[in-house]
Structures are given as C-alpha cells and as structure tokens.
C-alpha positions as CSV (number, residue, x, y, z in Angstrom):
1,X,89.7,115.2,120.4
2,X,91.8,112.3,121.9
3,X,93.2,110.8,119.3
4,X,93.6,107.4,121.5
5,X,89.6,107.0,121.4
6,X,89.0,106.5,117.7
7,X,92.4,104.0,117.7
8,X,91.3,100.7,117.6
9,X,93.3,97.8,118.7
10,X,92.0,94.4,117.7
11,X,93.0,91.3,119.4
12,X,93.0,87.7,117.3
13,X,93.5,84.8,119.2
14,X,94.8,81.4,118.3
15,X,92.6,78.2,116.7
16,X,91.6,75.3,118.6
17,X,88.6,77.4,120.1
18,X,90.7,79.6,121.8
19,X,88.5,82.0,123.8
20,X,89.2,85.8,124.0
21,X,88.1,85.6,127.4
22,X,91.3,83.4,128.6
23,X,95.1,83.5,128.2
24,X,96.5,87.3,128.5
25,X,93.6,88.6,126.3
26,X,91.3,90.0,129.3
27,X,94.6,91.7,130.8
28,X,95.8,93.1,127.1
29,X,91.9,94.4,126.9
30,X,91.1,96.0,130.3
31,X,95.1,97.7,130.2
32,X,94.4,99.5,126.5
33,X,91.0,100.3,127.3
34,X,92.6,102.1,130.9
35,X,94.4,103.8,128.3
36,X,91.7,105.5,126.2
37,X,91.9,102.7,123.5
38,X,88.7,101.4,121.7
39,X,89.5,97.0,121.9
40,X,87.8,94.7,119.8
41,X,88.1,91.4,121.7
42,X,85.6,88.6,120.1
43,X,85.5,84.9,119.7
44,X,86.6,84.5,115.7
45,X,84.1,82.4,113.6
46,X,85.5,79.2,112.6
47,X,87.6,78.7,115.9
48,X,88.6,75.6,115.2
49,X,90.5,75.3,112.1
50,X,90.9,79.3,111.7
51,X,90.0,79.2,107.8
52,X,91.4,82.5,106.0
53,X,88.2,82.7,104.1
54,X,86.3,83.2,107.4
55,X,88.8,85.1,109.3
56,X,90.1,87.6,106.9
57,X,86.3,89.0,106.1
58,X,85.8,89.3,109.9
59,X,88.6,91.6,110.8
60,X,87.8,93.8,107.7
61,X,84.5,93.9,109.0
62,X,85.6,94.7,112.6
63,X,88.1,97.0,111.3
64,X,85.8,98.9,108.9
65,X,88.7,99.8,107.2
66,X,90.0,102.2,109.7
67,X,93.7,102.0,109.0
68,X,95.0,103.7,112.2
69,X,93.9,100.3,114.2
70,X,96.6,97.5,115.7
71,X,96.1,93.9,115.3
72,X,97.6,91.7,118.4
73,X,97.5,88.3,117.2
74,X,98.8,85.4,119.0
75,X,99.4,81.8,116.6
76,X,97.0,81.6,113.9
77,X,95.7,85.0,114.9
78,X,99.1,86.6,114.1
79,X,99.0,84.2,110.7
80,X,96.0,86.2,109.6
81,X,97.3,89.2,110.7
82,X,99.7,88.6,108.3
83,X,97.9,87.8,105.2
84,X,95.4,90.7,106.0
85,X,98.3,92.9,105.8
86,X,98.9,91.8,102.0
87,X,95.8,93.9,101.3
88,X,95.3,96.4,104.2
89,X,97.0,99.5,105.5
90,X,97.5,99.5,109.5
91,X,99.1,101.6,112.0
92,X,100.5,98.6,113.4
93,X,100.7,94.8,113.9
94,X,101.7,92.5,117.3
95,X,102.7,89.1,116.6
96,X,103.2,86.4,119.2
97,X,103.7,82.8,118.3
98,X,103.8,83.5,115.0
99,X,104.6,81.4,111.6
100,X,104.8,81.3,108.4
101,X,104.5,77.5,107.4
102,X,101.7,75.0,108.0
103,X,104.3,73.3,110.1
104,X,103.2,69.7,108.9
105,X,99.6,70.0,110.5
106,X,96.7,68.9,108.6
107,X,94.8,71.2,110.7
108,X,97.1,74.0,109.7
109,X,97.2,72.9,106.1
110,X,93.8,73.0,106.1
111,X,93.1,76.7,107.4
112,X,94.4,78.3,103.7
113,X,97.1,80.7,105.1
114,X,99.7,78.5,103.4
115,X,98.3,78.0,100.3
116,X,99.9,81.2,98.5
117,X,103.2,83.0,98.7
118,X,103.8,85.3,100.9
119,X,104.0,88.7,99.8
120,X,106.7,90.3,102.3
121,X,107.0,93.1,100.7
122,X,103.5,94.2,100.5
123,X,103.2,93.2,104.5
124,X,105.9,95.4,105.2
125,X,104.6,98.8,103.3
126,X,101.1,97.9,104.8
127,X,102.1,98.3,108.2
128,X,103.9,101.3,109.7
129,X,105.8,98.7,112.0
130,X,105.4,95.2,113.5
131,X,106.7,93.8,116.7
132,X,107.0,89.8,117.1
133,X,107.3,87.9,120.4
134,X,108.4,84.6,120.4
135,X,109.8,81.9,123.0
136,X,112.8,79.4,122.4
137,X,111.0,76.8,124.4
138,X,107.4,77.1,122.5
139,X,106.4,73.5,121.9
140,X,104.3,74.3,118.2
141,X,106.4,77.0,117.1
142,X,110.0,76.2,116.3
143,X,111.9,79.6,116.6
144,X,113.0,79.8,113.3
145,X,109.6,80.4,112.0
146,X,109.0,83.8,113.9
147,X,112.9,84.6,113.5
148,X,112.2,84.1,109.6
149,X,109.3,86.6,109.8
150,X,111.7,89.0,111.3
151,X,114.2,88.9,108.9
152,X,111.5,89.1,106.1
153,X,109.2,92.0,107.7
154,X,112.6,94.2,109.4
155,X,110.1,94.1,112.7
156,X,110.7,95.2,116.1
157,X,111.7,91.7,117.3
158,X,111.5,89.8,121.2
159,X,112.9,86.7,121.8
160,X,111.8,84.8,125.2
161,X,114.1,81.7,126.9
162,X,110.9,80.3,128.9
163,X,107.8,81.8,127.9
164,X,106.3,78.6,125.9
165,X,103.7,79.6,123.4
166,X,102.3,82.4,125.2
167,X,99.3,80.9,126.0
168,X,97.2,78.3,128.2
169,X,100.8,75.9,128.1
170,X,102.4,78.4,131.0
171,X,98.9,80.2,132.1
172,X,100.0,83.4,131.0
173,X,97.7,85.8,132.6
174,X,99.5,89.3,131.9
175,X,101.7,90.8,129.0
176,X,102.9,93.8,130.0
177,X,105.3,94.0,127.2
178,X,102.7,94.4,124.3
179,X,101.3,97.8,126.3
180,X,104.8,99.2,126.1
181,X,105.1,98.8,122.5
182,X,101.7,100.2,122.6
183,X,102.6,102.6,124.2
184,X,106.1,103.7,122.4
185,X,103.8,103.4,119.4
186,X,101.2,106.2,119.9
C-alpha cells in the first residue's frame, strides 16, 4: 500500500475570513494531492476571530487522531497548530507567519491562544519536526515572534527579505517551498 495515501496533510488558514480557496492554499492542495497525499482544505468555523475553543475541536475532528498527518498553517492557523501540538502527536507541522503573542490586538486577545503558557516542550516531543517561514518585511508579524518560536521549538527555520505575510498583502499564488519540505519529509 502507498503509504502517501493514508498521509494526511491539513491546511489551516489565517482569521479575518480567510478562505482556503485564495492565497497559496489551492496551489499547496492540488501539488500534494499530485503527490498521492490525502488534503484537508476547509473554511475553519469561527473565521473571524479564530477562537481556540472552536478551532482546536475541528482539526481533531478532521484529523481523527491520525498522528502521521501534517498541519500547514499560515498566521492564526499556525497559532493553533501550535497549541494543538500541546496535546497531539504529529508527523509534522508547517508554520508561516507565525506567533506566539496576541501582539496587542484585541482581536487576537480575544481568540484564547494567549491566554496560557506555552508549553514548548510538550510542542516539541509532539511533533517529529516543524519548519517555520517567515518574512522580515511582514507588516503583522514582527520577526522576532517566529524567530522566538524557533529558538523554543529547535525547528527547521526560513527566513524571507520580501515575502510580506505570505498571503493576500503580495498575492502569493504558489509556495513551492512547503512541497520540498514535504517532500524531504516523507
């Protein structure tokens, strides 16, 4: 059997009603699915304001605990992939535009990821390795936040000049660098 077909690889989007159907998702999607992969690519409940108590119960539902799956999350979808990781095993996890603070946003305050500490260590033994892009020039994100997440999870670790947030700010339509970890991962 091909072990690539019972892989999955979900992909968690940002808040502010991002749509899994814009951005790099549809490229990410139709480039792992060439591959074999099974993608889970939905709109997340509670788009706007990306609440951990809505979120987190709808990736371990998607999931169904299968724990050789890889979550590519971009913003506040790579926020909840982090806190899921303080509970669940996975093969892998892609961050881009991630944090780790509520950044001063009442929107951000008000989604729950920052209302606990983070437990590093348990993110780290729950995932058999994590990869974070991030830009110097992203205009929410200052770069110490994903550089801090780094330094605290030992991950794989890209650093952009020009690249923005990654998302609708520069149009980003492809991300061909998240298939090659992919790929180096399997």
């Amino acid at each position: 059997m091909n072990l690539l077909c019972i892989m999955k690889v979900m992909i968690i989007p940002g808040n502010g009603n991002s749509d899994i159907s814009g951005e790099w998702f549809p490229y990410l999607r139709k480039e792992l699915e060439n591959l074999g992969i099974k993608v889970i690519a939905k709109n997340m409940p509670d788009p706007d304001l990306a609440r951990k108590k809505y979120w987190l119960p709808f990736i371990e539902k998607e999931l169904g605990g299968e724990k050789e799956s890889i979550l590519v999350g971009h913003s506040s979808g790579a926020v909840a992939i982090l806190r899921y990781l303080e509970n669940h095993k996975v093969k892998g996890a892609i961050l881009v535009g991630a944090y780790y603070t509520s950044l001063d946003i009442e929107q951000e305050k008000a989604s729950g990821y920052f209302d606990n500490e983070w437990q590093w260590e348990k993110i780290k033994e729950n995932a058999e390795w994590i990869v974070i892009f991030a830009s110097r020039d992203d205009q929410w994100i200052p770069i110490e936040e994903p550089r801090f997440i780094r330094d605290k999870t030992d991950a794989e670790y890209h650093e952009f000049k020009d690249e923005g947030h990654m998302g609708a700010d520069r149009k980003k339509k492809d991300f061909p660098e998240i298939v090659q970890v992919i790929k180096k991962h399997l």
